[in-house]
C-alpha positions in Angstrom: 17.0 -62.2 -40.0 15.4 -59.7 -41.6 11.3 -59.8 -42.0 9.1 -57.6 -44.0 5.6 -57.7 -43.0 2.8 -58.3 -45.5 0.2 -56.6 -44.2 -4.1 -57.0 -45.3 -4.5 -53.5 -47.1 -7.8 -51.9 -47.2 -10.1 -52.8 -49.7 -13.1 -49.4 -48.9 -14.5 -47.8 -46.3 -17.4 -50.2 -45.2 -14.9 -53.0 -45.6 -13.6 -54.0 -42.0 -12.7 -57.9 -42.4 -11.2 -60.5 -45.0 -11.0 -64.1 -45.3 -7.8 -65.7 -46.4 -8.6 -68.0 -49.2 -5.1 -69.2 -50.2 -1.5 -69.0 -50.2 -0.1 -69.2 -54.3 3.0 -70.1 -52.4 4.0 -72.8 -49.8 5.3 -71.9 -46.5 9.6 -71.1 -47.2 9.0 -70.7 -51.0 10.8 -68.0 -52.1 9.0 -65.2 -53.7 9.7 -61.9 -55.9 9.1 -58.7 -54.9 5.1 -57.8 -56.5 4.3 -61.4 -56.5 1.0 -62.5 -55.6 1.3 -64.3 -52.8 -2.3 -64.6 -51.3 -6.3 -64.2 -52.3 -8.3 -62.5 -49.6 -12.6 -62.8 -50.2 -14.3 -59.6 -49.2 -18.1 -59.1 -48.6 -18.1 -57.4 -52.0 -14.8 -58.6 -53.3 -12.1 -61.1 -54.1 -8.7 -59.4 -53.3 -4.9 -60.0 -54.0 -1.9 -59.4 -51.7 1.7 -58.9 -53.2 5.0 -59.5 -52.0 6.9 -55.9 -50.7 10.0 -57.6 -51.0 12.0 -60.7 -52.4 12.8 -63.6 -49.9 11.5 -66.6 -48.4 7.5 -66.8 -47.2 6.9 -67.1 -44.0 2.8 -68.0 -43.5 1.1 -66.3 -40.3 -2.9 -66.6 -41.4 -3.7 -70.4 -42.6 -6.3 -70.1 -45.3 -10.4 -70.7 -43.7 -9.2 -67.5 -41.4 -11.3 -64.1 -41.2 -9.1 -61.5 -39.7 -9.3 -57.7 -39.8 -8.1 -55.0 -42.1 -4.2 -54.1 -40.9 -3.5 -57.8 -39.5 -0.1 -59.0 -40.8 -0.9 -62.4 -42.8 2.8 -63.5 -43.2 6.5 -61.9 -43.4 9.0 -62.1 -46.1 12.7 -63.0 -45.0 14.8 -60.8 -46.7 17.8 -62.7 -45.6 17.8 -65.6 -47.4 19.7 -66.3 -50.8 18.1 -65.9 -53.7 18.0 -69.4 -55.5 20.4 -70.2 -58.1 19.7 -71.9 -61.3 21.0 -75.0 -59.6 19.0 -74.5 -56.6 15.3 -75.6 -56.2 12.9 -72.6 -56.0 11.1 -74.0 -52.5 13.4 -73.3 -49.8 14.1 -76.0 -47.1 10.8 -77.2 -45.4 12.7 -76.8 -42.3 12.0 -73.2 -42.1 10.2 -72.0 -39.3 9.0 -68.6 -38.3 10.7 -66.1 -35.6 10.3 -67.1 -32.2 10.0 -63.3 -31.6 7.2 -61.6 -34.0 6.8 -58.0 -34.5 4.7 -55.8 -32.2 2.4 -55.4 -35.5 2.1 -59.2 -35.4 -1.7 -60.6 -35.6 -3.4 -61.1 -31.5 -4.7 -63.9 -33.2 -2.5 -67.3 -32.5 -0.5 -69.0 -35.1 -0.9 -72.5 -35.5 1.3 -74.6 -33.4 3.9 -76.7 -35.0 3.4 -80.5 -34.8 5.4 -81.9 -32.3 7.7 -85.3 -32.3 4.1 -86.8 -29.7 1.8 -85.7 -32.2 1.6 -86.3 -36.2 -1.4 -84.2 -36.5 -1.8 -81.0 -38.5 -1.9 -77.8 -36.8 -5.0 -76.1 -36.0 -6.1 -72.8 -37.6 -6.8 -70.2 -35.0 -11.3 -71.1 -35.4 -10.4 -74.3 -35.6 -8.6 -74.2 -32.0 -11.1 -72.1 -30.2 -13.8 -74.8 -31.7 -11.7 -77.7 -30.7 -11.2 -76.0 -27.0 -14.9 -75.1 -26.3 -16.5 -78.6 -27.8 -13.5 -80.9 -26.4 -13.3 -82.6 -30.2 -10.5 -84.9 -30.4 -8.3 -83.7 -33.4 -6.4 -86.8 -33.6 -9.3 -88.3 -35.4 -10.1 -85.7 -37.8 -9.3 -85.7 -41.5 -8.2 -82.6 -42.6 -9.0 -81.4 -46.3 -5.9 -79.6 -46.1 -3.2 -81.9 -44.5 -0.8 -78.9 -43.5 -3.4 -77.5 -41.2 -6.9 -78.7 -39.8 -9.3 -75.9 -40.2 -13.3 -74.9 -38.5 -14.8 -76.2 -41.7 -12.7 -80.0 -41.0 -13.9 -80.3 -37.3 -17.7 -79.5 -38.5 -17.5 -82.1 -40.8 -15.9 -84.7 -37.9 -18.8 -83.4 -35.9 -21.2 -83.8 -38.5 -20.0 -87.5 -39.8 -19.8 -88.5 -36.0 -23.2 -87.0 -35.2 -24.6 -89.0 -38.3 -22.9 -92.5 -37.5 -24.8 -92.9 -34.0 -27.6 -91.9 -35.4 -27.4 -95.0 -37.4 -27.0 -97.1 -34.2 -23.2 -96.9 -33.7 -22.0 -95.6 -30.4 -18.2 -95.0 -32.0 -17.3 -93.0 -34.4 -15.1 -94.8 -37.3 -13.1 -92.5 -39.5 -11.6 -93.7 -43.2 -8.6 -95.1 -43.5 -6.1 -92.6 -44.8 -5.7 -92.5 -48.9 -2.6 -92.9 -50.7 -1.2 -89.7 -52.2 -1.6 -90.3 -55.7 -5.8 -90.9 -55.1 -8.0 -87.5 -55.4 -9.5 -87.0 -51.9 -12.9 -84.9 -51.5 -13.3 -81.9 -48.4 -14.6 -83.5 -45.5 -16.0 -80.1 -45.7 -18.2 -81.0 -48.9 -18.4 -85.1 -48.7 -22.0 -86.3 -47.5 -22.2 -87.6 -44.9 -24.1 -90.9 -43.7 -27.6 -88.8 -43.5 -27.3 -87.2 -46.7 -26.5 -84.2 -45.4 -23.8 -81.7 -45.8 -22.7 -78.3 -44.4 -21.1 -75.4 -46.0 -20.1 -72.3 -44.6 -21.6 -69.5 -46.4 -18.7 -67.2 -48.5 -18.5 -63.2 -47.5 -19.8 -62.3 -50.8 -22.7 -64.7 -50.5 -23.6 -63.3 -47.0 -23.4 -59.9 -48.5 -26.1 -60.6 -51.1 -28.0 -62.1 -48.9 -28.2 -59.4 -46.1 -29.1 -56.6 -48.9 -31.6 -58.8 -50.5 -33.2 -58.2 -47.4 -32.4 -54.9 -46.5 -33.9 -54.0 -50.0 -37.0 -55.8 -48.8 -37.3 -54.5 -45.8 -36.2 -50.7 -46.4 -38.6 -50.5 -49.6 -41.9 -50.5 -50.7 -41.0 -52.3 -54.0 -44.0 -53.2 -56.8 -43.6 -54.8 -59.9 -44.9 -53.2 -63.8 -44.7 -55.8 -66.4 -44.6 -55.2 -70.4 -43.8 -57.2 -73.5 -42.0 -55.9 -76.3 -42.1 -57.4 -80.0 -38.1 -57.7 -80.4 -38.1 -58.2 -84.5 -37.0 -54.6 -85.4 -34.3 -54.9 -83.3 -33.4 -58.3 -84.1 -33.6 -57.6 -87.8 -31.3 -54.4 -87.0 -28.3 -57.0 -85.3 -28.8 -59.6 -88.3 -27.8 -56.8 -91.2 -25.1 -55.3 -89.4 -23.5 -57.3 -86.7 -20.4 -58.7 -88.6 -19.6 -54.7 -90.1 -20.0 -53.5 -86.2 -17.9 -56.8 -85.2 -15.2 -55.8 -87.6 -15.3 -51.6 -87.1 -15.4 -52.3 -83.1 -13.8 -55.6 -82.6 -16.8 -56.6 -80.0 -20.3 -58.1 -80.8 -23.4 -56.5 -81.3 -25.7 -58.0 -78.5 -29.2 -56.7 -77.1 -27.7 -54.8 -73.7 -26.8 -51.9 -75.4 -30.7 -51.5 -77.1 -31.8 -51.6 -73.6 -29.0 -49.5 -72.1 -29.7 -46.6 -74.4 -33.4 -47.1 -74.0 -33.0 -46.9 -70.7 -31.2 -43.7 -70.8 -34.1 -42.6 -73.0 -36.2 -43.4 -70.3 -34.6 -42.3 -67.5 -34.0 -38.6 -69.0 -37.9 -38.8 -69.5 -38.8 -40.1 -66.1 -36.0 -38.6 -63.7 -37.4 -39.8 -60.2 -36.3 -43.3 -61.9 -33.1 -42.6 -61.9 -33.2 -41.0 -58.2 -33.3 -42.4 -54.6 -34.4 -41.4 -50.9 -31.5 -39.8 -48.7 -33.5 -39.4 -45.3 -36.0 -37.0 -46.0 -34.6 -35.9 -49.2 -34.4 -37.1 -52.6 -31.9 -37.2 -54.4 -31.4 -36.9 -58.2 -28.9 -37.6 -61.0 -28.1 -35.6 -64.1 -26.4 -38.8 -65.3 -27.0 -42.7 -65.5 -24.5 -44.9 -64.5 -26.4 -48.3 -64.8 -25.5 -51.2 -63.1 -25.5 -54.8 -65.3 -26.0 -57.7 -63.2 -23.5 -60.6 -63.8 -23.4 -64.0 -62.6 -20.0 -65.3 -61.7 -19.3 -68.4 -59.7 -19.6 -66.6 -56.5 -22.6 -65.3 -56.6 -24.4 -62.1 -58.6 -22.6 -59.2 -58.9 -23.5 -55.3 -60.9 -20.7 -53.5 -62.0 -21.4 -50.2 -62.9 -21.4 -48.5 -66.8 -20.5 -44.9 -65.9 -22.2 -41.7 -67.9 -24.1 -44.2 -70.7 -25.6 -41.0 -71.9 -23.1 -40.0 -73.7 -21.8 -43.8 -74.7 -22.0 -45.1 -78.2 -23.3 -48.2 -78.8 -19.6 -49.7 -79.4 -18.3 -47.9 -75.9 -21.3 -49.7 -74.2 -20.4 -53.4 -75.9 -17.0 -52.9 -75.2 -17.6 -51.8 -71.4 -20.6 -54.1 -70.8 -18.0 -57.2 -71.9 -15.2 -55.7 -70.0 -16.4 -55.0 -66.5 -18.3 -58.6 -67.1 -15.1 -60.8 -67.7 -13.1 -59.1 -64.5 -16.6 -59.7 -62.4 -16.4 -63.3 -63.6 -12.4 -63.4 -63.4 -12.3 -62.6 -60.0 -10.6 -59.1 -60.5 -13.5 -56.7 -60.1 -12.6 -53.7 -58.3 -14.7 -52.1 -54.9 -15.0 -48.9 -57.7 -16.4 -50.7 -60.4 -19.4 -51.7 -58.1 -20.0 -48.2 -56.5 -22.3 -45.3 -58.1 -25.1 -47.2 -59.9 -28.4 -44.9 -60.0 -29.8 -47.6 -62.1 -29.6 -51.5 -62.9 -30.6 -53.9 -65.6 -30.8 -57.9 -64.6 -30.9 -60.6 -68.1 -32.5 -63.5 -66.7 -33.5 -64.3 -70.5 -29.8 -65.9 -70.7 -30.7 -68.4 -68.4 -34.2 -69.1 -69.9 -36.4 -67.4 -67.3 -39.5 -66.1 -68.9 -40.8 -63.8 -66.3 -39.4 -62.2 -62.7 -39.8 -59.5 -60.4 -36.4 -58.6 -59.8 -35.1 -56.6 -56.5 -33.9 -53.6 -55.9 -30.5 -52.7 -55.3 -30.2 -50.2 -52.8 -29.8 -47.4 -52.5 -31.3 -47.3 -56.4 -35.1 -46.7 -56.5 -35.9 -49.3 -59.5 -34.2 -52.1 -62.0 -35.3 -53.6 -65.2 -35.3 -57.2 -66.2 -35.2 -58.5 -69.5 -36.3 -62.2 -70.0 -35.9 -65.2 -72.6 -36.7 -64.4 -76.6 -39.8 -66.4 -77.2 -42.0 -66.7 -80.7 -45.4 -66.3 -79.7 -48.7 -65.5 -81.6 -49.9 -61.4 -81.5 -52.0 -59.8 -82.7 -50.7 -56.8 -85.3 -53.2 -54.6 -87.4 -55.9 -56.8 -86.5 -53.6 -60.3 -87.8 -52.4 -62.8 -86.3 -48.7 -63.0 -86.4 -45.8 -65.1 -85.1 -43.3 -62.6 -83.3 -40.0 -63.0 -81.2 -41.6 -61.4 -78.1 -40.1 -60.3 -74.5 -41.5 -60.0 -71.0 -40.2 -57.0 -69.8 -40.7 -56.6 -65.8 -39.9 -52.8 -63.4 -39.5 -53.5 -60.1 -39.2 -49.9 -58.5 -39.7 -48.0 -54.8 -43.7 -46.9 -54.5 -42.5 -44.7 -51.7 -40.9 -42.1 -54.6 -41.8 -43.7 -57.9 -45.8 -43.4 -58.8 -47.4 -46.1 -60.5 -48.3 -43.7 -63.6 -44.7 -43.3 -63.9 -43.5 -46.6 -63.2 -45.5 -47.9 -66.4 -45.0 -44.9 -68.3 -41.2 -45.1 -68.1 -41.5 -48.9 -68.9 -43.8 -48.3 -72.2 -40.9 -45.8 -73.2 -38.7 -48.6 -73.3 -41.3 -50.9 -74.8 -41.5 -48.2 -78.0 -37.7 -47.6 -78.0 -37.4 -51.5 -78.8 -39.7 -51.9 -80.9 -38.7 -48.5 -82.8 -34.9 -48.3 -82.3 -34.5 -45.7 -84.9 -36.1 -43.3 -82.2 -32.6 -44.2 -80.4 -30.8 -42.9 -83.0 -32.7 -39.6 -83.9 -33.6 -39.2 -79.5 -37.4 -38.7 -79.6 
C-alpha cells in the first residue's frame, strides 16, 4: 500500500493553527490528483487543501478539529484502481486506514473505529479528551454528524441535560432517533429547554475580536465627524454611469469618489496615512487603502494597492474583485496585508452615524454612512439635499486634532466638488 500524506500547508507567518471545517470527500472516495479535498478556517482565513496524488482518501483529522501547521490531515492510497466507467466513484466503505502510520503522522489520536459492542460514532480527538475528563456517557449523545461525535455534540448533551433537571427531571431523556429522509438540526445550534444555546466562536471571529481590542487598548483613538452634500456627485453617476458601465464593464458606485478623495487627502495630510513603530513613525509614499467587507463570517478589509495612481475604472474593478473572493471564501493572507489606510460603508446597511475603529497598525479610518434628504441651508435658503455623515476615527497619540478635521474637510470639498479630483487641487 502506498500512502501519500496530505499535509496542512502554511497559510503566513503569524498563522500557527487551522480548524478543519470539512472533507468535500467521504472517507475511501477516490479522488484526482489537485482536487480539493478539505476547507481549513484560519484566524484571518478560509483555506483549501488539494490532493498530491490520485487514489483513495483516507481521513486522519474529523472536521470540529484545530491542529497545527505541518500536521498530516489524511493520506492518499496510491494503490488502488482507478474506477472504471462501470465502477462507482466511492470506493468500498470497508476501507480502513494503515495499522502502521507514518512517523509524520499527527500526535493527535484518530478516532477509534466502532466496534461490533458499540454502535456509536467515533469520537473526534476534543471530543475524547472532553468525554474522558467530565465522564459523559457518549452512548446517549446525538451527534450532528453521525460518522463522528465531536466537542461541539457533547456540549450540547451537556447543555440539554443540564437544562432538563433544571426543570425538575433528575434523568436526562434524549429524542428518539429520526428517519433518514427528515432534516435534522445540530444539537450544536438547537435550543435547548432554557432557551439557551451555545456556539463555539469561529477563528476568524476570535481574530476580530481580539484586535478590536488590541486597537482599543494600544490607541488613543477620537472621533471627527462631517457631513457632505452628495448631489454633485450623485448628479455626476446619473449622466454617465451606463457609458462607464459599457467602456469598463463594472458600475459606477460612490467608493471610488471617496477612494480618490481619500488619496487627495492623504497626500495633503501624510501623518494620516502613517503609523507608530516603537518610537518611530513611520510613513508611506503610497496608499493602499483597505475596504471593509462583510461576508458571512465576519468583517474583513482587503487591501486596494497604490490607489494613487488608479483610475476610477481600476478602482471599481478592484474594489468589486477583492470584495466577491472576501465574500466567496477565497481571499488570500496577501490581499489583507499592507493597508496604511481603511474606509468602512456602514451607509449600505442604513447606519446613519458611527465611530468606526482602528485597524492596526493603521493610525485612522473613514466611515461613510446612509444617503439621507435633509433640509440645509445653501446661500442663505433653505434646500432639500441628499446629505452624508462622514465620521474619522484616528490615533491622537500621532494625528493632531487640527489635522484630523482638516484632512476630513478635504474630503468633505472633494465630494462636494469632484471636479477638483479630476484637475488634483
Amino acid at each position: 500500500m502506498a500512502l501519500v500524506e496530505i499535509k496542512l500547508t502554511p497559510a503566513g507567518e503569524s498563522v500557527t493553527h487551522a480548524t478543519m471545517l470539512k472533507w468535500l470527500f467521504p472517507e475511501g472516495a477516490y479522488v484526482k490528483r489537485n482536487s480539493t479535498v478539505c476547507e481549513l478556517e484560519t484566524d484571518k482565513v478560509t483555506k483549501e487543501e488539494y490532493a498530491p496524488a490520485d487514489g483513495i482518501l483516507k481521513i486522519a483529522v474529523p472536521p470540529d478539529t484545530k491542529v497545527p501547521i505541518g500536521t498530516v490531515l489524511g493520506y492518499i492510497d496510491t494503490s488502488a484502481p482507478a474506477p472504471t466507467s462501470s465502477s462507482p466513484p466511492v470506493a468500498a466503505p470497508t476501507a480502513t486506514a494503515p495499522a502502521t502510520a507514518p512517523a509524520s503522522a499527527p500526535s493527535a489520536p484518530v478516532p477509534p473505529a466502532p466496534t461490533a459492542a458499540s454502535t456509536s460514532p467515533p469520537l473526534s480527538p476534543a471530543a475524547s479528551v472532553l468525554a474522558a475528563t467530565q465522564g459523559i456517557d457518549v452512548s446517549k449523545v446525538v451527534p450532528a454528524d453521525k460518522r463522528v461525535i465531536t466537542k461541539s455534540d457533547l456540549l450540547a448533551h451537556q447543555e440539554a441535560v443540564a437544562a432538563t433537571k433544571t426543570n425538575g427531571s433528575t434523568t436526562a431523556t434524549m429524542p428518539a432517533p429520526v428517519p433518514e429522509a427528515i432534516s435534522v438540526v445540530s444539537p450544536a445550534l438547537a435550543k435547548p429547554a432554557g432557551g439557551i444555546r451555545r456556539q463555539p466562536m469561529s477563528a476568524l471571529r476570535q481574530r476580530i475580536a481580539e484586535r478590536l481590542l488590541e486597537a482599543q487598548h494600544n490607541a488613543a483613538i477620537l472621533t471627527t465627524f462631517n457631513e457632505a452634500d452628495m448631489s454633485r456627485v450623485m448628479e455626476l453617476r446619473a449622466k454617465y454611469k451606463d457609458s462607464f458601465q459599457k467602456k469598463h464593464g463594472v458600475g459606477l458606485g460612490f467608493m471610488s469618489f471617496f477612494v480618490k478623495a481619500a488619496v487627495s487627502a492623504l497626500q495633503a495630510f501624510p501623518a494620516v496615512n502613517a503609523f507608530i513603530d516603537g518610537s518611530d513613525i513611520v510613513f508611506h509614499d503610497y496608499a493602499h487603502i483597505g475596504v471593509a467587507v462583510s461576508t458571512d463570517k465576519g468583517l474583513l478589509v482587503p487591501v486596494l494597492r497604490h490607489c494613487e495612481s488608479l483610475s476610477f475604472a481600476d478602482i471599481e474593478k478592484g474594489i468589486v474583485a477583492l470584495a466577491t473572493k472576501a465574500r466567496e471564501g477565497k481571499i488570500s493572507l496577501s490581499d489583507l496585508q499592507g493597508g496604511t489606510f481603511t474606509i468602512t460603508n456602514g451607509g449600505i446597511f442604513g447606519s446613519m452615524m458611527s465611530t468606526p475603529i482602528l485597524n492596526p497598525p493603521q493610525s485612522a479610518i473613514l466611515g461613510m454612512h446612509a444617503i439621507t434628504k435633509r433640509a440645509v441651508v445653501v446661500d442663505d435658503q433653505i434646500v432639500i439635499r441628499p446629505m452624508m455623515y462622514l465620521a474619522l476615527s484616528y490615533d491622537h497619540r500621532i494625528i493632531d486634532g487640527k489635522e484630523a478635521v482638516s484632512f476630513l474637510v478635504r474630503i468633505k470639498e472633494a465630494i462636494e466638488n469632484p471636479e477638483r479630483l479630476l484637475l488634483d487641487v
